[in-house]
C-alpha atoms as a printed R data frame, in Angstrom:
    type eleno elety resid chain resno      x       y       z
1   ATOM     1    CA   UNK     A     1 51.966 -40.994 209.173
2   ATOM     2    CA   UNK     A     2 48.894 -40.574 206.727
3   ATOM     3    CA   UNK     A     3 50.583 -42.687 204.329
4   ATOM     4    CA   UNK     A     4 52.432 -46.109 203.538
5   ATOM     5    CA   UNK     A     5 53.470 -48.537 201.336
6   ATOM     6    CA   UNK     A     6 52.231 -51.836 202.115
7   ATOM     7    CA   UNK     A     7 53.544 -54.866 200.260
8   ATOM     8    CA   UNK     A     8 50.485 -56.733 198.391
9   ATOM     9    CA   UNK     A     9 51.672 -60.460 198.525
10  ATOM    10    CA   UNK     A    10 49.999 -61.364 195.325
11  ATOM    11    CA   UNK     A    11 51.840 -58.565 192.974
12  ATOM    12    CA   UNK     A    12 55.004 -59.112 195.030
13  ATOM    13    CA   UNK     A    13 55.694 -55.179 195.534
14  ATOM    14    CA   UNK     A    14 54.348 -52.131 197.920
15  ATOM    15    CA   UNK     A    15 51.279 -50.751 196.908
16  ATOM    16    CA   UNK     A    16 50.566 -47.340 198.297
17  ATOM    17    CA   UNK     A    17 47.884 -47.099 201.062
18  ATOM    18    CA   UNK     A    18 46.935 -43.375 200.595
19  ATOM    19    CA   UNK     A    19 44.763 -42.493 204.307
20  ATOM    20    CA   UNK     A    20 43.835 -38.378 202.202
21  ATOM    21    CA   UNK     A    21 43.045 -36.989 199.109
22  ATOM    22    CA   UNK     A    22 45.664 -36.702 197.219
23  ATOM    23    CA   UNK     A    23 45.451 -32.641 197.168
24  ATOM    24    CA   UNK     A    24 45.532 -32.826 201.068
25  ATOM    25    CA   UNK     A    25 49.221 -34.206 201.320
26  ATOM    26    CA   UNK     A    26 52.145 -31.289 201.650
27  ATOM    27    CA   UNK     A    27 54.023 -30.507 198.590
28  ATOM    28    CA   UNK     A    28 57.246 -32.552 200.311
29  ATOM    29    CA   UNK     A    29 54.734 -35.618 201.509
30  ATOM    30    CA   UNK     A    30 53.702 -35.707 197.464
31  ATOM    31    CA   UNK     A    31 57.337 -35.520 196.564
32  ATOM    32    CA   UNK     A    32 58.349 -38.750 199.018
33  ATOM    33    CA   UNK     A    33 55.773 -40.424 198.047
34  ATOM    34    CA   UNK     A    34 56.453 -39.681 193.741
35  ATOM    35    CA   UNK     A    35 59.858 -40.594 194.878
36  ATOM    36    CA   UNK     A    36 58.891 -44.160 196.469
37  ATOM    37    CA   UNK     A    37 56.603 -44.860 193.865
38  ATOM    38    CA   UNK     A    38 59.050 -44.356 191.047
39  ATOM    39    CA   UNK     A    39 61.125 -46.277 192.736
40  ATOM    40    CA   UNK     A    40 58.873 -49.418 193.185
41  ATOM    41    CA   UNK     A    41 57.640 -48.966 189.773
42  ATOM    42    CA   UNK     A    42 61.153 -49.672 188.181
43  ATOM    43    CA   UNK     A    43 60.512 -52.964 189.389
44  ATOM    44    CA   UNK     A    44 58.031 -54.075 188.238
45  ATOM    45    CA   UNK     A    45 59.369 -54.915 184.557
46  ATOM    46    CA   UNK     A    46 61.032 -57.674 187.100
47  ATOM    47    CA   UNK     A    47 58.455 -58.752 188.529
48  ATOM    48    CA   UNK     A    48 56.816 -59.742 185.196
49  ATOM    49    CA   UNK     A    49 59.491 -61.313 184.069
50  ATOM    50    CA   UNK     A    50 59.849 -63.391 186.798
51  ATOM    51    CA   UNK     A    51 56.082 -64.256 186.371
52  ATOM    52    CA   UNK     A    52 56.762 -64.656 182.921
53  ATOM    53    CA   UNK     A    53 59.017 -67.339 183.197
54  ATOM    54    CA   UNK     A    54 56.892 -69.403 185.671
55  ATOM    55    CA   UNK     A    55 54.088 -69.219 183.444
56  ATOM    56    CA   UNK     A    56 56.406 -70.630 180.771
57  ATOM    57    CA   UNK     A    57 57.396 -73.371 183.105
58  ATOM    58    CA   UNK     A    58 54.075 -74.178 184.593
59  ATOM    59    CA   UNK     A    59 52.666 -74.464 180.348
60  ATOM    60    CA   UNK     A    60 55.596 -76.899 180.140
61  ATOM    61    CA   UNK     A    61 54.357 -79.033 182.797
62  ATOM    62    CA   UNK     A    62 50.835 -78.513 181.155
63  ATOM    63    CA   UNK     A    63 52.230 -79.496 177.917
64  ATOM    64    CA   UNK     A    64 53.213 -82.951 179.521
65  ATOM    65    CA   UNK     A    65 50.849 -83.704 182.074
66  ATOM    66    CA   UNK     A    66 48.099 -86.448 181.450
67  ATOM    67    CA   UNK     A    67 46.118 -86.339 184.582
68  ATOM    68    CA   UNK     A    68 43.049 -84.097 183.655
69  ATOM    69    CA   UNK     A    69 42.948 -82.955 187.727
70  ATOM    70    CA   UNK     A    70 46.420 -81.886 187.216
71  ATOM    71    CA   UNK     A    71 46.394 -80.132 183.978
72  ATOM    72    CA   UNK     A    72 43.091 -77.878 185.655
73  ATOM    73    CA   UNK     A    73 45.125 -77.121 188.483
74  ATOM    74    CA   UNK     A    74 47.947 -76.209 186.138
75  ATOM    75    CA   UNK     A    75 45.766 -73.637 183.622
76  ATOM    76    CA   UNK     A    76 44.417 -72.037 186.469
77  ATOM    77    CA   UNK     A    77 47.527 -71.456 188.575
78  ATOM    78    CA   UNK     A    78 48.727 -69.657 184.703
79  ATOM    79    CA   UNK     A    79 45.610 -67.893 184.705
80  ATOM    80    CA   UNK     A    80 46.065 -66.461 187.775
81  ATOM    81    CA   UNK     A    81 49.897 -65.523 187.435
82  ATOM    82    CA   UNK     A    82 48.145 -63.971 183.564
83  ATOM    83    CA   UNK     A    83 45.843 -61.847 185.721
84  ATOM    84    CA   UNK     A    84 48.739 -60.672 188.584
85  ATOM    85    CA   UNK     A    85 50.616 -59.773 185.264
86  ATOM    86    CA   UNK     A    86 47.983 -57.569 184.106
87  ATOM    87    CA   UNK     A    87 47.381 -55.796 187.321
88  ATOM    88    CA   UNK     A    88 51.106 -55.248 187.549
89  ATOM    89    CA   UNK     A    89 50.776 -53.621 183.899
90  ATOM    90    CA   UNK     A    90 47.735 -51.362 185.574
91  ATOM    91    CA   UNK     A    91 50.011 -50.325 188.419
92  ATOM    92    CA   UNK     A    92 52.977 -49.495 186.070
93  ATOM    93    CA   UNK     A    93 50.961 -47.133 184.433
94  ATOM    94    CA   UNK     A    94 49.853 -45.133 187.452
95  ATOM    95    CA   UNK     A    95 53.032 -42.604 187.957
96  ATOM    96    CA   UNK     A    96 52.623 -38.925 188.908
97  ATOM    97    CA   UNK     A    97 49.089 -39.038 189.088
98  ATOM    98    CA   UNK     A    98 48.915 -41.600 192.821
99  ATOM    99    CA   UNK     A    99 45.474 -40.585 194.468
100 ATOM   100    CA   UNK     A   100 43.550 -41.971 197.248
101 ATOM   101    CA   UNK     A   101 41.080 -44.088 194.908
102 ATOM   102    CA   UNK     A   102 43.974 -46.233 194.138
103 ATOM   103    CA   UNK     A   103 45.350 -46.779 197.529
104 ATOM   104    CA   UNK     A   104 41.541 -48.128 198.000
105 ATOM   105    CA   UNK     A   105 42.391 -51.006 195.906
């Protein structure tokens, strides 16, 4: 197969690993792969909101913590859950138009 869906451990869902040009796949492999993506992309909403709310936790525990080492540790695990958030807003945005340069992500 010339193409996958490969889960990325830091978004939490399959990203699509693309090995042609877009324009190479058949007219059915573009449809399957639409299909999967639309279908991985409805969860993402989710996903966010499940990042959300451990962001809002984690600013909690910043709120309350008193050991300086601690509270760094804490605003940059929330930056980096602010940043997966983001990319998972990139990805959400990329629907009928999947092409190889993404897959190269």
């Amino acid at each position: 197969m010339t193409w996958a869906f490969v889960i990325d451990d830091r978004l939490g869902i399959p990203l699509p690993q693309l090995d042609l040009e877009w324009e190479q796949y058949s007219d059915r492999d573009r449809s399957e792969i639409l299909l999967r993506w639309e279908e991985i992309r409805g969860t993402i909403p989710d996903q966010v909101k499940r990042l959300e709310q451990i962001i809002i936790k984690k600013q909690g525990q910043l709120n309350v913590e008193e050991n300086f080492k601690l509270s760094c540790e804490l605003n940059s695990e929330i930056a980096e859950l602010a940043a997966t958030i983001n990319e998972l807003h990139l990805w959400f945005r990329v629907n009928q138009d999947i092409t190889a340069s993404a897959s190269h992500h």
